[in-house]
N, C-alpha and C positions, 0 to 999 in steps of 0.2 A: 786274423785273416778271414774267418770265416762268415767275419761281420759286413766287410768289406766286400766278401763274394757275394753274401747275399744282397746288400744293396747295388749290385752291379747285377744282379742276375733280375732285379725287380726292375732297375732302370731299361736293359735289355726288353723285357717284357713288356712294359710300359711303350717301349719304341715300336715294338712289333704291334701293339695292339694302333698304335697311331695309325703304322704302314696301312692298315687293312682299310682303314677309313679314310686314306687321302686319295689325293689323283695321281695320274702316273708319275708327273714331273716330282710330286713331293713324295713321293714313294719310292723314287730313286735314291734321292737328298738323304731320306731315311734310312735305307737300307746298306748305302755309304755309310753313315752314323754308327750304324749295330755291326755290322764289320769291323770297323774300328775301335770299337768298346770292347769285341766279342776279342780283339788280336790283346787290346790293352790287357786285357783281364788274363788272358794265355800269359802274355808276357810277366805280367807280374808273379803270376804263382808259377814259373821257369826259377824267376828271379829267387825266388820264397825258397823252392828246390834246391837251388845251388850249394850253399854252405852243406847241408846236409850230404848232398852225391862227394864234395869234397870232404867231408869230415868222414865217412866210410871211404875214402880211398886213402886217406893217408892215418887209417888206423894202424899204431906201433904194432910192427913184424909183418907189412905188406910189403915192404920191399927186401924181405930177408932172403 
């Protein structure tokens, strides 16, 4: 997972560094992009989380 964040933290970067250098209209188009990466990459380390938040709530004698 932590291979995966960082190549999504470099691509991120990578996008940001384009933004600075294009023009407005592709600066938008961009910034759409990294938004959308920036949610992907939330969503999957939510996803990564889950098992774990449910394997500490249904630890034996939580609902005793």
């Amino acid at each position: 997972m932590q291979k995966k964040r960082a190549n999504f933290k470099r691509l991120i970067e990578k996008a940001e560094a384009q933004v600075s250098r294009a023009n407005e209209r592709t600066k938008s188009s961009f910034s759409t992009k990294i938004r959308r990466t920036a949610r992907k990459v939330e969503q999957a380390e939510e996803k990564n989380q889950r098992p774990f938040l449910w394997r500490n709530r249904l630890k034996p004698g939580m609902y005793m």
